[in-house]
C-alpha positions in Angstrom: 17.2 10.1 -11.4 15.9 7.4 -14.1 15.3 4.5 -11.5 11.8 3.3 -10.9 10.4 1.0 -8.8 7.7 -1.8 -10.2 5.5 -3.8 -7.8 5.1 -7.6 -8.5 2.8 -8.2 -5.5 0.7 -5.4 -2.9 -2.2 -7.4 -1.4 -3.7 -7.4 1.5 -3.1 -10.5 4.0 -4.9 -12.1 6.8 -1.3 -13.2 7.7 2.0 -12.5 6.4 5.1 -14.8 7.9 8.5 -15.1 7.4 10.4 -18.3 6.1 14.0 -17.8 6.8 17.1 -15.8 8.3 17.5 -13.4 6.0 13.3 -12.9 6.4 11.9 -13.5 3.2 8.1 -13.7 3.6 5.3 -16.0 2.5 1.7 -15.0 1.7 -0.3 -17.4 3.3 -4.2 -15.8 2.8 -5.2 -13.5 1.0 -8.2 -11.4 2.6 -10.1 -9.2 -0.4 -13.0 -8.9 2.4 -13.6 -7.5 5.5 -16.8 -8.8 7.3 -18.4 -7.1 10.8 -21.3 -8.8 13.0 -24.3 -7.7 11.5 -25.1 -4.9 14.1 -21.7 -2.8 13.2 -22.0 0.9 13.2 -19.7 2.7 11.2 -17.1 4.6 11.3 -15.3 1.3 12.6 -11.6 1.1 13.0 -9.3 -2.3 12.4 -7.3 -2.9 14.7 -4.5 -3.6 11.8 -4.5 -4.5 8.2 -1.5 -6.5 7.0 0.0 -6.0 3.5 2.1 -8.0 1.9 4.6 -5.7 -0.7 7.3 -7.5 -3.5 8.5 -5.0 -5.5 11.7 -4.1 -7.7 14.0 -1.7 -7.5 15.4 -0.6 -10.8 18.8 2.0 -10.0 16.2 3.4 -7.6 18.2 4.0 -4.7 16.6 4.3 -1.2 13.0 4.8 -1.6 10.2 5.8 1.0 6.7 3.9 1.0 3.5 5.0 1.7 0.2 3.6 1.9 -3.0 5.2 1.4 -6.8 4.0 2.1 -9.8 5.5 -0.3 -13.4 4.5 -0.9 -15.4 4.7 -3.5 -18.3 7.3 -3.0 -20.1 6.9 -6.0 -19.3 4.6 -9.4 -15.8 6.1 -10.6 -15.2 8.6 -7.5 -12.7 7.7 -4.5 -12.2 9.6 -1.7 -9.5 9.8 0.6 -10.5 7.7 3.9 -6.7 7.6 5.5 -3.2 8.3 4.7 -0.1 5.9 5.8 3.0 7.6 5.9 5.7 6.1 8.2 9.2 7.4 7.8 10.7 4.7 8.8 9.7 2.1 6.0 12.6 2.7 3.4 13.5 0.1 0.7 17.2 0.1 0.5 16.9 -0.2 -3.3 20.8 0.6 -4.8 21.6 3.1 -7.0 22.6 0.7 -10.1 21.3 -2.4 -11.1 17.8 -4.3 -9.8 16.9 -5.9 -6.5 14.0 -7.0 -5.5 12.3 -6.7 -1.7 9.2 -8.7 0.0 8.6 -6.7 3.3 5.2 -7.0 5.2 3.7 -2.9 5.2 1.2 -3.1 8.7 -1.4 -0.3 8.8 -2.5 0.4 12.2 -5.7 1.4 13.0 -7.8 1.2 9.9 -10.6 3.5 9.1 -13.6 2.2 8.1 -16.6 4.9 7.2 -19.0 2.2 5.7 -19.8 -0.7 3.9 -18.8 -0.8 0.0 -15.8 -1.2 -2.1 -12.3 0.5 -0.9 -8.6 1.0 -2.3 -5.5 0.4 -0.9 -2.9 2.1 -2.8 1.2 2.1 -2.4 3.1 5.1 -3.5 7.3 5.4 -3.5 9.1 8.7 -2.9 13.2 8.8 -3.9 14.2 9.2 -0.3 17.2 11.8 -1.0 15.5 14.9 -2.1 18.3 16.4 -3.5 18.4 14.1 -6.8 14.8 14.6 -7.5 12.2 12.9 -9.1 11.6 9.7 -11.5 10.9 10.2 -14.4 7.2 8.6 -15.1 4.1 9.3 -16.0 1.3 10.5 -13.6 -1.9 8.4 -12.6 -5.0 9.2 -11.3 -4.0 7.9 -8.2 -1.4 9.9 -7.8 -1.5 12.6 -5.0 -2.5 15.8 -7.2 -0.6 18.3 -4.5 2.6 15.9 -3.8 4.2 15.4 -7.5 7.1 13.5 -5.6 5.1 10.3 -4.5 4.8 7.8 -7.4 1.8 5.9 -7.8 2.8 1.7 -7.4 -0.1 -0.7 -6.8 -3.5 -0.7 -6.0 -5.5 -3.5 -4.1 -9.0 -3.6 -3.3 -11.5 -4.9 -1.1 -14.7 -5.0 0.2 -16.0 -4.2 3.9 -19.6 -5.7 4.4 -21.4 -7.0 7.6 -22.1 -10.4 8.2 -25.7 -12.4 8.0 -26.7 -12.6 11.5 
């Protein structure tokens, strides 16, 4: 298959709502921190982070999502926190031509090991098996044992605790 998928927007939302019938959805803040009382212990888990996703479809066809959560260990080294995989979030991108989605992506139950700098990343799967794989180049990012998620976006934030 020679679609692809490009995303225009993947950040991460204090609140995502939508604006019409046919549910097209408005950013309204952007949250690039997450802030516990002073006294947190970690690990810590979120109730729910909120992601806001606009991507397009290029003769992509239906295409899976997936989420994953990584923090960085040391300068230059992430490691995997939590992996997002929900089979039911499928973009209904067509076969030929371009369309471009904005769906809210919620991650329940967030895991948090400590304070510092993590990664949310968004990969996309063709969701019919039998007609393969994009054709792209591979990232860092990608999944080095699962060659048929493609790397999208990347958003980052930082988890802290508060003064007291």
């Amino acid at each position: 298959m020679t679609g692809r998928v490009d995303v225009m927007q993947w950040v991460r939302a204090r609140t995502i709502s939508a604006s019409g019938s046919r549910a097209p959805f408005n950013l309204l803040e952007v949250a690039h921190h997450y802030a516990g009382p002073g006294d947190t212990e970690f690990p810590r888990t979120a109730p729910q982070f909120n992601m806001y996703l606009r991507a397009a479809g290029r003769a992509a066809g239906p295409t899976a999502v997936r989420a994953r959560l990584h923090r960085e260990a040391r300068p230059y080294h992430w490691e995997l926190v939590q992996d997002f995989v929900n089979p039911n979030l499928v973009l209904p991108f067509p076969e030929t031509g371009t369309l471009v989605y904005e769906v809210p992506v919620n991650l329940p139950h967030v895991r948090l090991i400590g304070v510092g700098l993590y990664a949310l990343t968004v990969y996309f799967r063709c969701a019919d098996e039998l007609e393969g794989h994009w054709d792209r180049e591979r990232t860092d990012w990608d999944p080095p044992d699962e060659p048929e998620w493609a790397f999208g976006a990347v958003d980052y934030f930082v988890v802290n605790r508060s003064e007291p």
